[in-house]
KEZASE-595213 format. One record per residue (C-alpha): x, y negated, z negated; residue number from 1; residue in one letter. Coordinates in Angstrom, 3 decimals, always signed. Each point is the difference from the previous one (the first is absolute). Last residue first. Layout:
N
(r (X, Y, Z), NUM, "A")
...
This chain:
144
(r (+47.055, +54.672, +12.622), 144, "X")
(r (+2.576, -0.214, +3.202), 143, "X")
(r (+2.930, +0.224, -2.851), 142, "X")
(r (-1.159, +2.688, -1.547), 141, "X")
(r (-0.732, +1.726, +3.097), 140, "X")
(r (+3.173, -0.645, +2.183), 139, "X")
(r (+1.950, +1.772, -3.442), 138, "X")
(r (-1.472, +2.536, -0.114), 137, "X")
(r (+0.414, +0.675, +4.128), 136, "X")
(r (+3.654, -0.633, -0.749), 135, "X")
(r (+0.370, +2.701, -3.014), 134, "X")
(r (-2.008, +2.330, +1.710), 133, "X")
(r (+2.157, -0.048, +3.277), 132, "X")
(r (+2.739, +0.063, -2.391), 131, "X")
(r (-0.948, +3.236, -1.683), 130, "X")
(r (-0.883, +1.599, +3.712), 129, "X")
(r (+3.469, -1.315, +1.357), 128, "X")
(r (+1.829, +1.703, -2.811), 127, "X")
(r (-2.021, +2.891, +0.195), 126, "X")
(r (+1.092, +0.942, +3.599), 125, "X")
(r (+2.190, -2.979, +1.363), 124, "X")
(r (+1.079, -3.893, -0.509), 123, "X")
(r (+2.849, -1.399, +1.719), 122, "X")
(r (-1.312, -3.165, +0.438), 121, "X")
(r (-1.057, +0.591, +3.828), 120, "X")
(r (-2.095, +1.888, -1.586), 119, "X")
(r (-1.288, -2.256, -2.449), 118, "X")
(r (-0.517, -2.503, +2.655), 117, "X")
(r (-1.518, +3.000, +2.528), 116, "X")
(r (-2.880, +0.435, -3.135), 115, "X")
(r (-0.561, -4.090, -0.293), 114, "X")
(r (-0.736, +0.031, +3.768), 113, "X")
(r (-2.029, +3.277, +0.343), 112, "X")
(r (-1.970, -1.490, -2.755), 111, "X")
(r (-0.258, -3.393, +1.770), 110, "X")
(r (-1.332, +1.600, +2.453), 109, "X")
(r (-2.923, +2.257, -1.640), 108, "X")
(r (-0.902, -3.360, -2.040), 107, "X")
(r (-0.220, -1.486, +3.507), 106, "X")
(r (-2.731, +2.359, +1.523), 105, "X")
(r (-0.471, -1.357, +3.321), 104, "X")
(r (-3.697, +0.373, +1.398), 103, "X")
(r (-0.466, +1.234, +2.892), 102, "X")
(r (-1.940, -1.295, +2.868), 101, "X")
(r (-2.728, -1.084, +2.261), 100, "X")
(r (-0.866, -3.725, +0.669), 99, "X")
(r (-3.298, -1.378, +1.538), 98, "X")
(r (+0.100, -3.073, +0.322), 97, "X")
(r (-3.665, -2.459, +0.452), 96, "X")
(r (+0.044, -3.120, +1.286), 95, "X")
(r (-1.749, -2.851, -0.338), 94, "X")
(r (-1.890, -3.234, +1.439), 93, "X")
(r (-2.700, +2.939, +1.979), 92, "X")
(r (+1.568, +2.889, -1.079), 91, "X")
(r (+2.816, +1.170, +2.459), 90, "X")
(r (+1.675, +3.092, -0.685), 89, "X")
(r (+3.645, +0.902, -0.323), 88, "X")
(r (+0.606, +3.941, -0.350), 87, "X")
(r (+2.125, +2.980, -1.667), 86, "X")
(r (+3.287, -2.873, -0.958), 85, "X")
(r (+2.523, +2.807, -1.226), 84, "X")
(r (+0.900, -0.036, -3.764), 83, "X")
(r (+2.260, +0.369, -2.807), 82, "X")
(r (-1.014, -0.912, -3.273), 81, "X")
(r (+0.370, -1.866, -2.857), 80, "X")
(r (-1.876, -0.444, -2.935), 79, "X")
(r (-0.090, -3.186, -1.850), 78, "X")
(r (-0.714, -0.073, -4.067), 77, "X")
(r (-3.233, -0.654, -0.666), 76, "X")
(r (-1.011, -3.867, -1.434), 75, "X")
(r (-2.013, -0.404, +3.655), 74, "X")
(r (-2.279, +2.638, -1.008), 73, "X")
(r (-1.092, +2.948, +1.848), 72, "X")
(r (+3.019, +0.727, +2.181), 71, "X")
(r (+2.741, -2.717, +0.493), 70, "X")
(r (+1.651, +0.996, +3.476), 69, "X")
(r (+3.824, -0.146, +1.102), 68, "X")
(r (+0.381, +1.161, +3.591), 67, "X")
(r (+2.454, +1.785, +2.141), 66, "X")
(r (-0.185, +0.058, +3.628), 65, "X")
(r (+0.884, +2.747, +2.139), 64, "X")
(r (+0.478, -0.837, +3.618), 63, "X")
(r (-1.391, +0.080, +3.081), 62, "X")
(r (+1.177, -3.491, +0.943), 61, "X")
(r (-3.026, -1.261, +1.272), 60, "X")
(r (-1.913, +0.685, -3.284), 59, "X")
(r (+1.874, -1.995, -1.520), 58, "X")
(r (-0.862, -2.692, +2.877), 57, "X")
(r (-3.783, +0.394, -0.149), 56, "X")
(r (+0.494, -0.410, -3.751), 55, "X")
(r (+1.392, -3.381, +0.490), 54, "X")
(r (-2.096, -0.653, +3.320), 53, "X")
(r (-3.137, +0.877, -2.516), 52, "X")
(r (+0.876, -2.119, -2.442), 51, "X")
(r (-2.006, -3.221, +0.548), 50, "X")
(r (-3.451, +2.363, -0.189), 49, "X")
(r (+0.300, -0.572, -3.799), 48, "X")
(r (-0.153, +3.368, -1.777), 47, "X")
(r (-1.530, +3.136, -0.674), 46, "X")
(r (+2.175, +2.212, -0.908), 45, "X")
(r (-0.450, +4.151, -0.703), 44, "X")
(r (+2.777, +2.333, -1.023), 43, "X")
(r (-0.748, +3.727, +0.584), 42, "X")
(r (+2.181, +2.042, -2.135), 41, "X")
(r (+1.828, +3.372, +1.197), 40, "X")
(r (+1.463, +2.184, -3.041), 39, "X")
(r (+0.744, +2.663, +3.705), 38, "X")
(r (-2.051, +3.055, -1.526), 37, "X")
(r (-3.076, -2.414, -0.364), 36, "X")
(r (-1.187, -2.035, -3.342), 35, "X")
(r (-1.147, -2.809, +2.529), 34, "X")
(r (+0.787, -2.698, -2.610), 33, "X")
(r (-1.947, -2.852, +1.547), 32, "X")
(r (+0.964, -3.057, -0.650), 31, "X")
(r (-2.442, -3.064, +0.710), 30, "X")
(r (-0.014, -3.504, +1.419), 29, "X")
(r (-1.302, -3.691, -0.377), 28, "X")
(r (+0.614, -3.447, +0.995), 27, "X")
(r (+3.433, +0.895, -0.283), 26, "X")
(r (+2.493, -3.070, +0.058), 25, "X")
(r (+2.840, +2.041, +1.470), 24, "X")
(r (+3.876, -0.514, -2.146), 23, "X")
(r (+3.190, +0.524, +2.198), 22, "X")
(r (+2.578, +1.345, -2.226), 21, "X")
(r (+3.571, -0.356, +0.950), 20, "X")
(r (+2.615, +2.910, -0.327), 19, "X")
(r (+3.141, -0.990, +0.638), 18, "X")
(r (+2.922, +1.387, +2.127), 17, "X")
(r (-0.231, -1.155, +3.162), 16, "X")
(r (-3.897, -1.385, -0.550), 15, "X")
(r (-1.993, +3.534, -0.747), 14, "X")
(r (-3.639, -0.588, -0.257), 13, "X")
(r (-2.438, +0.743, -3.283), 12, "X")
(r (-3.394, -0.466, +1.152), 11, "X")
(r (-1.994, -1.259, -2.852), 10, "X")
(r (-3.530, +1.112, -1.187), 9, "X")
(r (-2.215, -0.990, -3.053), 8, "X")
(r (-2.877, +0.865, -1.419), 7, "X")
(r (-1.081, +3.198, +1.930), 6, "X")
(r (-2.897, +1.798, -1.835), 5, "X")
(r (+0.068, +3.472, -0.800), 4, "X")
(r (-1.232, +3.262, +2.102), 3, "X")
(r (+0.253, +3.640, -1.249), 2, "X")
(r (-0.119, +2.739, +2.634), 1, "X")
């Protein structure tokens, strides 16, 4: 297992059809990467004891929730994952979450995405491996 220090955690929720992010003051918190056959991480959050009917509530609805963290350092890119709300505990004038989840890979996604775009293109066989090439190229000159 390798643990990290939480910097920063949002919850992202849906509203119709935006996604609004819903930043938690941490007081502290860690990320455990479990290294287990299921990718499972561990989020830890200790925070203010005025959210606990918030998270009490998400974890109500027996849903997934997806989160945006900052790991290590606040100037790190966010991470997001999808989670399930493992336990609420009272600490004194805190509380402490306890989060388990994946972690979505978005550079996997968007991928897939730009892949199905040349497809969709009319691009095949070597013709969609050259331009495949061609667009990631391309992404990387211009993201340096």
């Amino acid at each position: 297992m390798k643990t990290f220090l939480l910097k920063d955690l949002r919850i992202l929720e849906s509203d119709h059809d935006e996604i609004t992010k819903k930043n938690i003051p941490l007081i502290d918190g860690l990320i455990i990467n479990r290294e287990d056959d299921k990718n499972s991480w561990l989020i830890e959050a200790l925070v203010e004891k005025e959210y606990y009917s918030y998270f009490q509530e998400l974890q109500d609805k027996e849903e997934q929730v997806m989160v945006e963290v900052r790991i290590t350092k606040e100037t790190n890119h966010p991470a997001t994952f999808i989670t399930s709300i493992d336990s609420i505990n009272i600490i004194g004038k805190h509380i402490d979450i306890h989060l388990l989840g994946t972690i979505v890979d978005k550079r996997k996604s968007k991928i897939e995405e730009m892949l199905s775009e040349l497809i969709d293109q009319g691009y095949q066989g070597e013709d969609l491996l050259e331009r495949f090439k061609e667009v990631l190229n391309k992404k990387a000159r211009h993201e340096a």
